[in-house]
N, CA, C and O atoms as a CHARMM CRD file, in Angstrom:
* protein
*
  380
    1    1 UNK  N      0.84000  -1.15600   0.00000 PROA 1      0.00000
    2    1 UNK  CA     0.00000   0.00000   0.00000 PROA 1      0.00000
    3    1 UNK  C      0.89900   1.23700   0.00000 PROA 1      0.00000
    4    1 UNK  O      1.95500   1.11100   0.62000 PROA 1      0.00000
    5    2 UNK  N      0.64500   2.47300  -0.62200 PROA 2      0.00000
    6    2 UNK  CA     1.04700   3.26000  -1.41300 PROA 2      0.00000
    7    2 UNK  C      0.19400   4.58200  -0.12100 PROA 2      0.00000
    8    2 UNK  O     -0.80900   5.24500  -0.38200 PROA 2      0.00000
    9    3 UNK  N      0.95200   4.61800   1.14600 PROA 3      0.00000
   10    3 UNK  CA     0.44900   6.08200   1.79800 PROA 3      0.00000
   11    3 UNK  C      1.02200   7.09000   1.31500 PROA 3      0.00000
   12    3 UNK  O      1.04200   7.72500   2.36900 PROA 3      0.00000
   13    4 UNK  N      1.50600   7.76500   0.59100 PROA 4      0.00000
   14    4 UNK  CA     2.47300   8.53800   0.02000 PROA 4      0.00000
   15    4 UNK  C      3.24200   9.14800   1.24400 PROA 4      0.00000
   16    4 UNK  O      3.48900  10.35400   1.25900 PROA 4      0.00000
   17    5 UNK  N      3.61900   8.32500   2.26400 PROA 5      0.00000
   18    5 UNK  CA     4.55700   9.03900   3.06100 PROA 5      0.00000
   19    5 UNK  C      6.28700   8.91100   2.88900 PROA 5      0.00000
   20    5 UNK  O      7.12600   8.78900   3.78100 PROA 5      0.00000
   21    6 UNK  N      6.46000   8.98000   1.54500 PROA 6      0.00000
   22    6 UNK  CA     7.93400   9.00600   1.21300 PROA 6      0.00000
   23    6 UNK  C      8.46500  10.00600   1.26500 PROA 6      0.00000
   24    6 UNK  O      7.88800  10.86500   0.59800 PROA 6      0.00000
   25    7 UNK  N      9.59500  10.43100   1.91200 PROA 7      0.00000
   26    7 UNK  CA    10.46000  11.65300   2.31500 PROA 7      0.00000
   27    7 UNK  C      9.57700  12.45700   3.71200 PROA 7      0.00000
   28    7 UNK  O      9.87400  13.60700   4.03800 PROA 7      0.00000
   29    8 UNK  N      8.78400  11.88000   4.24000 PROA 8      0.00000
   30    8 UNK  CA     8.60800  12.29900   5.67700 PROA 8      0.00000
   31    8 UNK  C      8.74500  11.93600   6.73800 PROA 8      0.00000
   32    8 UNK  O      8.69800  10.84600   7.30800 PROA 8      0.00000
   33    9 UNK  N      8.97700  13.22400   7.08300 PROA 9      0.00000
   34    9 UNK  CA    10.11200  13.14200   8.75800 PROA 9      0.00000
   35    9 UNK  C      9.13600  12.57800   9.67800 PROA 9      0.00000
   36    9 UNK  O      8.06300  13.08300   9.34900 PROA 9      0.00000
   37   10 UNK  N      8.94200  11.74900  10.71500 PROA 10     0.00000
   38   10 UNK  CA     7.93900  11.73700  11.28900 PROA 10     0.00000
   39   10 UNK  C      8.79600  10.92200  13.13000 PROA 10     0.00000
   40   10 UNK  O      9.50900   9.96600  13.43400 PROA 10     0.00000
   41   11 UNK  N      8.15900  11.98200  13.77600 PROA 11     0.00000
   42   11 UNK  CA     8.99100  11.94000  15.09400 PROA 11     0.00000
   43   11 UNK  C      8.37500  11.08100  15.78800 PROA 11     0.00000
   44   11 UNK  O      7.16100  11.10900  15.58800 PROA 11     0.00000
   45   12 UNK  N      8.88500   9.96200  16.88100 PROA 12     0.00000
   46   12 UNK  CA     7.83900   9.12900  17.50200 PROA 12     0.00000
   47   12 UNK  C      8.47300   8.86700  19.10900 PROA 12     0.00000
   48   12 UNK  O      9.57700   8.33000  19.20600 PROA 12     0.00000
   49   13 UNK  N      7.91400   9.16700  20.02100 PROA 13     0.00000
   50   13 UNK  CA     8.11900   9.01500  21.51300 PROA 13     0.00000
   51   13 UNK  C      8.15800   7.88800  21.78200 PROA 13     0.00000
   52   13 UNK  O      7.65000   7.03500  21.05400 PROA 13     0.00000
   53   14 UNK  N      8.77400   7.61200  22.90000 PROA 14     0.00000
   54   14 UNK  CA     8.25400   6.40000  23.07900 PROA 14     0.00000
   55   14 UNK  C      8.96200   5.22200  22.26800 PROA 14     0.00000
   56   14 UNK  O      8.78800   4.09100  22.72200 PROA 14     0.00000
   57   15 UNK  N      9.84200   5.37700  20.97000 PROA 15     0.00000
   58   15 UNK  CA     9.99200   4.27800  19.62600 PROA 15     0.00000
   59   15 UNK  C     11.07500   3.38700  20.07800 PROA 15     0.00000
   60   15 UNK  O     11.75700   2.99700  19.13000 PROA 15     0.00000
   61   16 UNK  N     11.41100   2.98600  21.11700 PROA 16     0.00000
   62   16 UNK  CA    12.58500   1.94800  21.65300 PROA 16     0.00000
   63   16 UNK  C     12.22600   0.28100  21.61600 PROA 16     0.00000
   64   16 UNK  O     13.02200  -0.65800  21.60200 PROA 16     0.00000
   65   17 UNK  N     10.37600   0.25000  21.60300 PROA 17     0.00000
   66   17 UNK  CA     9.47200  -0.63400  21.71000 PROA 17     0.00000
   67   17 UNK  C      8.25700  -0.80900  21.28700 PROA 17     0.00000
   68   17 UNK  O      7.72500   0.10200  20.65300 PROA 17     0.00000
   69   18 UNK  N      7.59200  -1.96000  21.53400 PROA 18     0.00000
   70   18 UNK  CA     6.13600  -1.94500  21.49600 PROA 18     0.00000
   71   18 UNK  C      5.51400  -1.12300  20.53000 PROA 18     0.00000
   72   18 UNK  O      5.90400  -1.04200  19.36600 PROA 18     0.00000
   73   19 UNK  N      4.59000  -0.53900  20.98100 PROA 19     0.00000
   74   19 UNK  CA     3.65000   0.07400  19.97000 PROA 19     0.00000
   75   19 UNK  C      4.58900   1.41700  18.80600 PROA 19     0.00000
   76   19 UNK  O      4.38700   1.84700  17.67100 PROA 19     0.00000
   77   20 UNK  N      5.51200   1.64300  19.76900 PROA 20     0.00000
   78   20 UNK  CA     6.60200   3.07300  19.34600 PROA 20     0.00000
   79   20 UNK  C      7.49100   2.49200  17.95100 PROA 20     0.00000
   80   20 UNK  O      7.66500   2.84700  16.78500 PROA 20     0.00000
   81   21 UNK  N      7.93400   1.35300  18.87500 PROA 21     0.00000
   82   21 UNK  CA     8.89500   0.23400  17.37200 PROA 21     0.00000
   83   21 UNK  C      8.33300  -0.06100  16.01100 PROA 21     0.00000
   84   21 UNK  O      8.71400  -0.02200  14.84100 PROA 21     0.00000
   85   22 UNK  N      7.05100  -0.43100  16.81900 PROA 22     0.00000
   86   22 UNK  CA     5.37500  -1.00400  15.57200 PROA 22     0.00000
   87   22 UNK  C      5.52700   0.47900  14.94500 PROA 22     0.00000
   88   22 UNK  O      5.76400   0.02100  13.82700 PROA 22     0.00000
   89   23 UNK  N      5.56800   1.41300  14.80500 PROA 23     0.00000
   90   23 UNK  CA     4.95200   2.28300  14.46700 PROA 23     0.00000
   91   23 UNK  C      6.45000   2.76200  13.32000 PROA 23     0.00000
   92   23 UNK  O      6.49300   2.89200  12.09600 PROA 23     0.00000
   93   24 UNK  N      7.31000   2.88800  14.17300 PROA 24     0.00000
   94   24 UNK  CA     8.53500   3.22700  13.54900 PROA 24     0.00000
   95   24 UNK  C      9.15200   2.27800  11.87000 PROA 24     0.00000
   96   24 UNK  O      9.83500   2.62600  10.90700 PROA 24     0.00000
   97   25 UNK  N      8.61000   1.29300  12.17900 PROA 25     0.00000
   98   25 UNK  CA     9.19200   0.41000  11.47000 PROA 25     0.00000
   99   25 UNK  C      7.54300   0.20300  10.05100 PROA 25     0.00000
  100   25 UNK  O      7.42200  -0.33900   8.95300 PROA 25     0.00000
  101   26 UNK  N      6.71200   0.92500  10.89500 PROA 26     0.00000
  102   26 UNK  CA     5.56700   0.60600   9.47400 PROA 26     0.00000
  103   26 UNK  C      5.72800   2.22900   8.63500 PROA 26     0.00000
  104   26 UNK  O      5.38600   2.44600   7.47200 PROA 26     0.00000
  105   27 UNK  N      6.23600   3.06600   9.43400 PROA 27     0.00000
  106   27 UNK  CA     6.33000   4.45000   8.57400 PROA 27     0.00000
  107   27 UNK  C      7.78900   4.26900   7.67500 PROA 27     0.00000
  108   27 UNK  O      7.84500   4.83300   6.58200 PROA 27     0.00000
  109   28 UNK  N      8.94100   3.48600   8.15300 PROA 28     0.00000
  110   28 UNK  CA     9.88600   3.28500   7.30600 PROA 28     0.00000
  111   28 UNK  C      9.64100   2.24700   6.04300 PROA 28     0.00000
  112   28 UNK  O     10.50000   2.22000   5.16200 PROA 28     0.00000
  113   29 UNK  N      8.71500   1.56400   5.96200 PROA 29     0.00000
  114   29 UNK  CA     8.12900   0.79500   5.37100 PROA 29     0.00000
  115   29 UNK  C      7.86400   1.45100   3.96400 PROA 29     0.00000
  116   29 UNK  O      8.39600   1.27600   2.86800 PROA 29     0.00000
  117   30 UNK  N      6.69600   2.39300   4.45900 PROA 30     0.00000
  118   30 UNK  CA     6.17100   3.37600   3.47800 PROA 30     0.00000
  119   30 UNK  C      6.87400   4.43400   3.22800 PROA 30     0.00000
  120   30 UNK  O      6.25900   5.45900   2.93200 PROA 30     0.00000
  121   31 UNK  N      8.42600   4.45400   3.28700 PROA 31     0.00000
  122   31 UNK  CA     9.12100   5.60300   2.90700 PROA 31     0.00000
  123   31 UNK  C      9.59600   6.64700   3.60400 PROA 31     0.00000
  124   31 UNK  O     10.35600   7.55200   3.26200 PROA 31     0.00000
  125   32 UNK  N      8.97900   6.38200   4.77000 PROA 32     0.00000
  126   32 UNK  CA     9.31500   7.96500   5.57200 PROA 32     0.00000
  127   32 UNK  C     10.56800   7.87200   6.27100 PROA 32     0.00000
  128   32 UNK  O     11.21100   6.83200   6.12800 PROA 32     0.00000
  129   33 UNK  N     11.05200   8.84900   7.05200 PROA 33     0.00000
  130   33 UNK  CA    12.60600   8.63500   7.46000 PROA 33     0.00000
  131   33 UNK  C     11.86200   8.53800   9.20700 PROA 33     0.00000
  132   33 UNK  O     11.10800   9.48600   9.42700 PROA 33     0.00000
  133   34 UNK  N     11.96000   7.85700  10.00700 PROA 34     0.00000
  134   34 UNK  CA    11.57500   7.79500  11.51300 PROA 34     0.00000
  135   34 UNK  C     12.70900   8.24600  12.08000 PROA 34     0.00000
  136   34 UNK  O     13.84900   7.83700  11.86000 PROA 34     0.00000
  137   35 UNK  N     12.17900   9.57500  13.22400 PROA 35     0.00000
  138   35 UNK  CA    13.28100  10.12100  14.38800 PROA 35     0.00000
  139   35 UNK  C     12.61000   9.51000  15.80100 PROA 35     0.00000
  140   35 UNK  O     11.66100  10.08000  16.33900 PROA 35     0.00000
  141   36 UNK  N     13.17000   8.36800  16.30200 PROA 36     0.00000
  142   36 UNK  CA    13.00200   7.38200  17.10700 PROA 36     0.00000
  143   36 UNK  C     13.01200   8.11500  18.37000 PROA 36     0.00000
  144   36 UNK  O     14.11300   8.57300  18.06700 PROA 36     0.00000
  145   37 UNK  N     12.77000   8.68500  19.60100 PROA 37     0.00000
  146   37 UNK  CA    13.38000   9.05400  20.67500 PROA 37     0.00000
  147   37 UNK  C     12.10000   8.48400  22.07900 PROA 37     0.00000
  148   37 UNK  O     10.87400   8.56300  22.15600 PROA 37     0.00000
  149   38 UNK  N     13.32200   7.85000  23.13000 PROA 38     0.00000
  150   38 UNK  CA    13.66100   7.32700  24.05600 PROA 38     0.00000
  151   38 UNK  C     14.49800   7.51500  25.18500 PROA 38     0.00000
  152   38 UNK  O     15.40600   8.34600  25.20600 PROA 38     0.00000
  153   39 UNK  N     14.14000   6.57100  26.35400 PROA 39     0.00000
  154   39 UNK  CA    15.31400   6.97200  27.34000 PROA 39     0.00000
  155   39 UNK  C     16.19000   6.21700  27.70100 PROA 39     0.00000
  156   39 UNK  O     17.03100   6.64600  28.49100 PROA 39     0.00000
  157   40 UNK  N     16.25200   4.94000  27.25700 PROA 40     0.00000
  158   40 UNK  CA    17.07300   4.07300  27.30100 PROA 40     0.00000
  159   40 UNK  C     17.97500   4.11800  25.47100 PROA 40     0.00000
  160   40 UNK  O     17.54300   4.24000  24.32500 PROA 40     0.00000
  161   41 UNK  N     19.34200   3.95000  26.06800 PROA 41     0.00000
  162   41 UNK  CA    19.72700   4.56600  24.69500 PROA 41     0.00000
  163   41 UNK  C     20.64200   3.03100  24.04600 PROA 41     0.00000
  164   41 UNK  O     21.20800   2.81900  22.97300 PROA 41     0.00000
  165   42 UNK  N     20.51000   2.49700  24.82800 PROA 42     0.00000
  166   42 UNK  CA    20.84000   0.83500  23.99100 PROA 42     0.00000
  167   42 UNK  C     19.37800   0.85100  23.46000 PROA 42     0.00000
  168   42 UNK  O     18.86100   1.29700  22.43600 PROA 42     0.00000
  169   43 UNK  N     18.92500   0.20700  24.53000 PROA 43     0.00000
  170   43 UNK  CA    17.35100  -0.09800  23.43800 PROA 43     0.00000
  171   43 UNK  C     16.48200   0.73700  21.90600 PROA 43     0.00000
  172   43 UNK  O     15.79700   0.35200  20.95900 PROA 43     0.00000
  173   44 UNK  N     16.98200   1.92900  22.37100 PROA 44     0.00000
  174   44 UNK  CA    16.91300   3.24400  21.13500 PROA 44     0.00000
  175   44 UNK  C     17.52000   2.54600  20.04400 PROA 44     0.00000
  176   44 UNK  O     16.82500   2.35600  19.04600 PROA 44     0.00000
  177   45 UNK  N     19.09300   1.99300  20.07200 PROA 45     0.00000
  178   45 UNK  CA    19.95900   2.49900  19.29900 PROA 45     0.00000
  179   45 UNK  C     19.57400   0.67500  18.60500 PROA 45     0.00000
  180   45 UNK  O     19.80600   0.48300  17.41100 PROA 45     0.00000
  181   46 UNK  N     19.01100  -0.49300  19.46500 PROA 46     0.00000
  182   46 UNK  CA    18.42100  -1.71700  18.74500 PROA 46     0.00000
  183   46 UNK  C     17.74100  -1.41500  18.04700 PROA 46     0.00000
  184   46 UNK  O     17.87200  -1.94800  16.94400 PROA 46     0.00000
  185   47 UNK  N     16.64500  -0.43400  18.20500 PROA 47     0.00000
  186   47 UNK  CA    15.61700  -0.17800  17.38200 PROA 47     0.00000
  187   47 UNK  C     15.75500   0.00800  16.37200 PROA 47     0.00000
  188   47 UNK  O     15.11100  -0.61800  15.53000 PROA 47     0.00000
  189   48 UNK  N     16.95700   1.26400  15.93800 PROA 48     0.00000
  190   48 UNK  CA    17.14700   1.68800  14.87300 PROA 48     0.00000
  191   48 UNK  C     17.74100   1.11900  14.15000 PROA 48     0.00000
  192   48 UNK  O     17.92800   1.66900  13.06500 PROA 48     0.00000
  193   49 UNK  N     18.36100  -0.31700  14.38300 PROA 49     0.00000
  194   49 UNK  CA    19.13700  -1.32200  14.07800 PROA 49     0.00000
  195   49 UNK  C     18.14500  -1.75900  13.38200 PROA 49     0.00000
  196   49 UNK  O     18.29900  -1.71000  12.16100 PROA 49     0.00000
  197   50 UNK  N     16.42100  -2.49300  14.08700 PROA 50     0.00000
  198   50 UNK  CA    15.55900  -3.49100  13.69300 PROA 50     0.00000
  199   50 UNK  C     15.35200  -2.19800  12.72000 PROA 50     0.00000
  200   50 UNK  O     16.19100  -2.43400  11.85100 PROA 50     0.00000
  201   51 UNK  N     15.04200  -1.58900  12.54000 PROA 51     0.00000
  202   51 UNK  CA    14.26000  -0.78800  11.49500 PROA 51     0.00000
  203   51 UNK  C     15.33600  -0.83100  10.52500 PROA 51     0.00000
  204   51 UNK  O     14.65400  -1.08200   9.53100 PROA 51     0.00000
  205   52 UNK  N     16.44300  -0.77200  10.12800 PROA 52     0.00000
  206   52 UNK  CA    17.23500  -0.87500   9.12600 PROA 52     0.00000
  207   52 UNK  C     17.34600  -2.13500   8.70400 PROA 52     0.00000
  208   52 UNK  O     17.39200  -2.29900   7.48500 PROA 52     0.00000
  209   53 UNK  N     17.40800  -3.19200   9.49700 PROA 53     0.00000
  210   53 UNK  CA    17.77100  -4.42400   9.53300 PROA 53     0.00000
  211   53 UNK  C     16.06300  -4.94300   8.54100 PROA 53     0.00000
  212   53 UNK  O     15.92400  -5.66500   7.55400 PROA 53     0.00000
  213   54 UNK  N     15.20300  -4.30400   9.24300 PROA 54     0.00000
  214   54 UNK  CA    13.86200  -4.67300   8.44400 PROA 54     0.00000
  215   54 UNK  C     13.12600  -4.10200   7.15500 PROA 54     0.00000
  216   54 UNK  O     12.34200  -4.68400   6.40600 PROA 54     0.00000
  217   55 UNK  N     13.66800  -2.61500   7.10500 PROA 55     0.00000
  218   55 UNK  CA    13.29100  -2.14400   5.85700 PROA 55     0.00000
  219   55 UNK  C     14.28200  -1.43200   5.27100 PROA 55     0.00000
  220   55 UNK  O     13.94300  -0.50800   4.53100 PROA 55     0.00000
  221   56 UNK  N     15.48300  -1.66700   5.44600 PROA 56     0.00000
  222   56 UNK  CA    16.62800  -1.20700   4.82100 PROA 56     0.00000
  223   56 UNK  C     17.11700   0.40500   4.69300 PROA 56     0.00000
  224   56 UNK  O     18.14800   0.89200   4.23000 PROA 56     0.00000
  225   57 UNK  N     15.85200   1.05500   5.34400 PROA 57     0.00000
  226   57 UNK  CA    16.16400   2.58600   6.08500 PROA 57     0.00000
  227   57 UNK  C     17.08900   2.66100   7.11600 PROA 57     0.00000
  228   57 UNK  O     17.52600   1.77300   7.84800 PROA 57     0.00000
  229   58 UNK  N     17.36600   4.05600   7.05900 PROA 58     0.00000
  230   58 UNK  CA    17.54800   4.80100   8.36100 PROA 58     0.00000
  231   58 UNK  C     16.53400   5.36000   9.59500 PROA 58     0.00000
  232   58 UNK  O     15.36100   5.71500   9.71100 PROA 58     0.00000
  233   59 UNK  N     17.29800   5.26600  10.13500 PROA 59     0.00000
  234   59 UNK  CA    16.49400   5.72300  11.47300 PROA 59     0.00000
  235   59 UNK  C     17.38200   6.91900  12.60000 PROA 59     0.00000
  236   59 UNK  O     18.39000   6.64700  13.25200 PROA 59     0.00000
  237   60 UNK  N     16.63200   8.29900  12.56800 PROA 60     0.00000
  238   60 UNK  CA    17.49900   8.71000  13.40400 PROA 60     0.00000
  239   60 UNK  C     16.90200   8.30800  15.08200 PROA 60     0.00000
  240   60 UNK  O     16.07100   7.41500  15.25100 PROA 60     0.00000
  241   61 UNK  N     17.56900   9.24800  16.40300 PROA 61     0.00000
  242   61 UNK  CA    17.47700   8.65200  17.32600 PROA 61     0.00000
  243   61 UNK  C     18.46600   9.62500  18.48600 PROA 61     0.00000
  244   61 UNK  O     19.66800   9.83500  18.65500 PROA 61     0.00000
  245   62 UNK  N     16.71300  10.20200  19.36500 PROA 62     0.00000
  246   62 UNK  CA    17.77100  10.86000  20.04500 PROA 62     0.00000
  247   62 UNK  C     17.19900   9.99600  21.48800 PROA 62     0.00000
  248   62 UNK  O     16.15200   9.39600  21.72700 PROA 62     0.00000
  249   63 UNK  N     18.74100  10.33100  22.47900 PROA 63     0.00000
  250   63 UNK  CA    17.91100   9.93500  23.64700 PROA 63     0.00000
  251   63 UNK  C     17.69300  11.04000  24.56000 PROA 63     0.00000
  252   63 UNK  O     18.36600  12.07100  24.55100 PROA 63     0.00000
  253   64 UNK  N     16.51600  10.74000  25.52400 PROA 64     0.00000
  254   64 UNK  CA    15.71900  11.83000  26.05700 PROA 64     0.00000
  255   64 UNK  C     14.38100  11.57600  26.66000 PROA 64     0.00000
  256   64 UNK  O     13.37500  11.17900  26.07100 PROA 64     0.00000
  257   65 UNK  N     14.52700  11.88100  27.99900 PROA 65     0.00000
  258   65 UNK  CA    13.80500  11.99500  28.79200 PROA 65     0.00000
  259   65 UNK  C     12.48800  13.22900  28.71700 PROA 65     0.00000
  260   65 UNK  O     12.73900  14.43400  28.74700 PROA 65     0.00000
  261   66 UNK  N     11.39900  12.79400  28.63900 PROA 66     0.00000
  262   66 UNK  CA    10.36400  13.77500  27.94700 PROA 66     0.00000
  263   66 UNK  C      9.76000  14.36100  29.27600 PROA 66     0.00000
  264   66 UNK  O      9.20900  15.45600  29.39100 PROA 66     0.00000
  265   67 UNK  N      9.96800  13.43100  30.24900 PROA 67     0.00000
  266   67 UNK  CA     9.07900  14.22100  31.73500 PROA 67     0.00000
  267   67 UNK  C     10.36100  15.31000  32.59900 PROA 67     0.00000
  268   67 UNK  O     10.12100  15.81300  33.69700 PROA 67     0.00000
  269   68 UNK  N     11.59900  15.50500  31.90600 PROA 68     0.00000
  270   68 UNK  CA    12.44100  16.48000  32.29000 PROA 68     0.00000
  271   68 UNK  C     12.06400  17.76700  31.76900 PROA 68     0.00000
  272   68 UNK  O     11.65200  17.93300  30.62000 PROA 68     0.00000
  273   69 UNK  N     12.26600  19.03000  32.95900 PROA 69     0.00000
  274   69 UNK  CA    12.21200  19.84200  32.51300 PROA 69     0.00000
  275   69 UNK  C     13.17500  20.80200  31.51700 PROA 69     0.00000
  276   69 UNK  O     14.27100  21.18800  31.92500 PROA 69     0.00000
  277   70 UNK  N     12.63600  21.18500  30.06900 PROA 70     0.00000
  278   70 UNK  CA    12.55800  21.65200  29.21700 PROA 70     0.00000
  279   70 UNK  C     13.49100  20.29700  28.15000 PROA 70     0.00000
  280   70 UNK  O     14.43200  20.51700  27.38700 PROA 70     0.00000
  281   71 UNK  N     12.90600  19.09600  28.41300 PROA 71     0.00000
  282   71 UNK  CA    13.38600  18.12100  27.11200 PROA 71     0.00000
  283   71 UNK  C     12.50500  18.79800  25.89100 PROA 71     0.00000
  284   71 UNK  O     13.09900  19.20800  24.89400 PROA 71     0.00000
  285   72 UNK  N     11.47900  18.87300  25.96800 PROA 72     0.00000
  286   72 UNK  CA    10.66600  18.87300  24.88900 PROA 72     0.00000
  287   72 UNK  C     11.25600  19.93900  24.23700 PROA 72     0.00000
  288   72 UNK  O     11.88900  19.48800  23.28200 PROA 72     0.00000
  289   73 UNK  N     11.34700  21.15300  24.30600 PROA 73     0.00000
  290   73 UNK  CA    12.46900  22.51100  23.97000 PROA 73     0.00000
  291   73 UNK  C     13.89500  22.20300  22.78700 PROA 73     0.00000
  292   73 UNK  O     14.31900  22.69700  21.74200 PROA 73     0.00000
  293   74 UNK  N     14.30400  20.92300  23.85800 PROA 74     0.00000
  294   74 UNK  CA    15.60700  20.19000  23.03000 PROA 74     0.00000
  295   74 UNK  C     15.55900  19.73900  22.43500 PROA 74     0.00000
  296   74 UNK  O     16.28400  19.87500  21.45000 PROA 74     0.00000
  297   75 UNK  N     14.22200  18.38900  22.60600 PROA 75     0.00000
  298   75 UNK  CA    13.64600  17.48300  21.15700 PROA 75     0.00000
  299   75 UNK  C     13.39600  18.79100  19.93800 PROA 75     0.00000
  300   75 UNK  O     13.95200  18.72000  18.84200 PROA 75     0.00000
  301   76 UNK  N     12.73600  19.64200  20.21300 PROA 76     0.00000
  302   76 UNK  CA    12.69300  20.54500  19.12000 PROA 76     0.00000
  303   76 UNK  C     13.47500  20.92400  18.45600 PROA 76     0.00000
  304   76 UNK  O     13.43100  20.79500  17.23200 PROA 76     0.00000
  305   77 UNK  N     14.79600  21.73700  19.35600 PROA 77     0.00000
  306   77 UNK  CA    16.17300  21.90900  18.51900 PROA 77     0.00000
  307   77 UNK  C     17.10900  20.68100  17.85900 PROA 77     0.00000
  308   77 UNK  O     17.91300  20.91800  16.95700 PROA 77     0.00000
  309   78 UNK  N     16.94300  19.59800  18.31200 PROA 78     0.00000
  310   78 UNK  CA    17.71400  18.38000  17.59300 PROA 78     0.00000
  311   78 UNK  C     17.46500  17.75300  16.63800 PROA 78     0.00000
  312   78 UNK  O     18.14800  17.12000  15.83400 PROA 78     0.00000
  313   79 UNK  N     15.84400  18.06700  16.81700 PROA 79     0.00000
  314   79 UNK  CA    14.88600  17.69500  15.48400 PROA 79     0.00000
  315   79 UNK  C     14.71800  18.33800  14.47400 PROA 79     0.00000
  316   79 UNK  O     14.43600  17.88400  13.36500 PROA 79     0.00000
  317   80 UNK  N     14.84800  19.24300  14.71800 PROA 80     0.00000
  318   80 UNK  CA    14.01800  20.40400  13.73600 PROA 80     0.00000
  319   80 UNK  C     12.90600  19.69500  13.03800 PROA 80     0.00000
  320   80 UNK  O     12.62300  18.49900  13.11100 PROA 80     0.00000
  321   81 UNK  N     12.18100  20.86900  12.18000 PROA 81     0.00000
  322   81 UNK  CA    10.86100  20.50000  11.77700 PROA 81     0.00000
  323   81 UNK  C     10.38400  18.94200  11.21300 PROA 81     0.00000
  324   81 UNK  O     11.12800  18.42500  10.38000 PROA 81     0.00000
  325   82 UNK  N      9.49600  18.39500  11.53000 PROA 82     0.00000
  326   82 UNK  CA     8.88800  17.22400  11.07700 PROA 82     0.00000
  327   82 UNK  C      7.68500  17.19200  10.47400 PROA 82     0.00000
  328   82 UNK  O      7.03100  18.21800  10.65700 PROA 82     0.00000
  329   83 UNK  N      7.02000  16.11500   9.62000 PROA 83     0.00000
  330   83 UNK  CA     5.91400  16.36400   9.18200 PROA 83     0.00000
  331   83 UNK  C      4.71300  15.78200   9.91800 PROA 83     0.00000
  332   83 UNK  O      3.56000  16.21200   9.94800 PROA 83     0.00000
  333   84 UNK  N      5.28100  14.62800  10.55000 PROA 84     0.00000
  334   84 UNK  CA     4.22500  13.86500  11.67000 PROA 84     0.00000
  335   84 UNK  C      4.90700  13.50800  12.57700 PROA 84     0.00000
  336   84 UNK  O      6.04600  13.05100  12.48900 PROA 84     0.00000
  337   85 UNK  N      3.99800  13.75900  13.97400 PROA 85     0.00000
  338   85 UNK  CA     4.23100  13.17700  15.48600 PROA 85     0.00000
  339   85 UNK  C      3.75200  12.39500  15.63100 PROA 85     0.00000
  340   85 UNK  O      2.68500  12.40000  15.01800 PROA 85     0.00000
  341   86 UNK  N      4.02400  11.07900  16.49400 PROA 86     0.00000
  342   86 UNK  CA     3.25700  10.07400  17.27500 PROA 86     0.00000
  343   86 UNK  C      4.51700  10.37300  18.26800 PROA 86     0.00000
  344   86 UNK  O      5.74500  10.29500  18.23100 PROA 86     0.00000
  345   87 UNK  N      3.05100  10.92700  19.56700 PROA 87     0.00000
  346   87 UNK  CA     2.99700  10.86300  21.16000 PROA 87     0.00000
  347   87 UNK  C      2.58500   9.83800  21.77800 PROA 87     0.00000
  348   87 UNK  O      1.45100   9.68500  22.23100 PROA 87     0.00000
  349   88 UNK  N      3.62900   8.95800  21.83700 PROA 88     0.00000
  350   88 UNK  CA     3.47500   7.51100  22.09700 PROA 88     0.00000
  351   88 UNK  C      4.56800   7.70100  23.80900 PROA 88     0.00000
  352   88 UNK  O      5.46600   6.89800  24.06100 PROA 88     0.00000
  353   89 UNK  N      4.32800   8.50300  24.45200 PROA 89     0.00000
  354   89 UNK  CA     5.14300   8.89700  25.82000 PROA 89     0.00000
  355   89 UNK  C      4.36200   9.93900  26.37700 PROA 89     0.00000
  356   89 UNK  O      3.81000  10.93500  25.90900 PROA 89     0.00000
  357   90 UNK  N      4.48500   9.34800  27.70400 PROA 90     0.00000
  358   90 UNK  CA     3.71000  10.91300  28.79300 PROA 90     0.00000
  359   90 UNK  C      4.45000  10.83000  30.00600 PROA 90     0.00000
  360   90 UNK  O      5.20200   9.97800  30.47900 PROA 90     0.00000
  361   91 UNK  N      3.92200  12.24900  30.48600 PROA 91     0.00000
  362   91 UNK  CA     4.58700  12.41000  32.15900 PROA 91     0.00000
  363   91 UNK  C      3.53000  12.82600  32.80000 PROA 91     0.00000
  364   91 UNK  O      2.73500  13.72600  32.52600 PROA 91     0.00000
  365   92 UNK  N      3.59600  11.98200  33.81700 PROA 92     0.00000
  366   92 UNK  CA     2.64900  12.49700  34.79200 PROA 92     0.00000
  367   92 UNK  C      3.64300  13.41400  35.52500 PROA 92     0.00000
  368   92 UNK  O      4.78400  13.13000  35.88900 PROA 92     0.00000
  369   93 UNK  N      2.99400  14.54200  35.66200 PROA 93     0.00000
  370   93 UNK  CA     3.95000  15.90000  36.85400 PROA 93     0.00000
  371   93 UNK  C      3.63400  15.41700  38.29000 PROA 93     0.00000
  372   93 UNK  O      2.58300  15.44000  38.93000 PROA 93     0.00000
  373   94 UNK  N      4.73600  15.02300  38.56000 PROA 94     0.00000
  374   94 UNK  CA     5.36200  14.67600  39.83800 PROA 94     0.00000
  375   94 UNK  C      4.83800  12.95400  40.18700 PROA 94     0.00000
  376   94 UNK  O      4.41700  12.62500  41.29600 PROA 94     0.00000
  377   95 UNK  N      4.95100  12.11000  39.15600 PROA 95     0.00000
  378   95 UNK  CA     4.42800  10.83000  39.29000 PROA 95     0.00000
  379   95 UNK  C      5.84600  10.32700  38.04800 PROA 95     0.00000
  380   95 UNK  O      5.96700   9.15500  37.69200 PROA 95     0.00000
């Protein structure tokens, strides 16, 4: 299937695993370039392994803690602009 998501950036929280990995690895599928970010930075850096290893892309990959104050600020500057998010990560404030 033909989503026309070839040449888009698409940022995903959470992408070290599970639903984040699932997700990472079906947008590289269809062309897009996945910016993986996580807080464990082995498991990050497998991911981006399985996603190359599975659809012969790249994968970028930052690591980063999203319930720190002002990560999200940084994800912005490391990222720069993207065309799609999946918020596949949350913080509960002060949990």
């Amino acid at each position: 299937m033909d989503l026309q998501l070839a040449g888009k950036r698409v940022l995903i929280t959470g992408a070290s695993k599970g639903i984040g990995l699932a997700c990472a690895i079906a947008f590289a599928r269809e062309g897009a370039e996945p910016v993986l970010v996580a807080r464990d930075d082995a498991a990050l850096h497998g991911a981006t392994a399985a996603i190359r290893e599975q659809t012969g892309r790249q994968a970028g990959a930052v690591t980063l803690d999203l319930a720190q104050p002002g990560a999200a600020e940084r994800l912005c500057k490391e990222t720069g602009p993207v065309d799609i998010l999946v918020n596949n990560a949350g913080a509960v404030p002060g949990g």
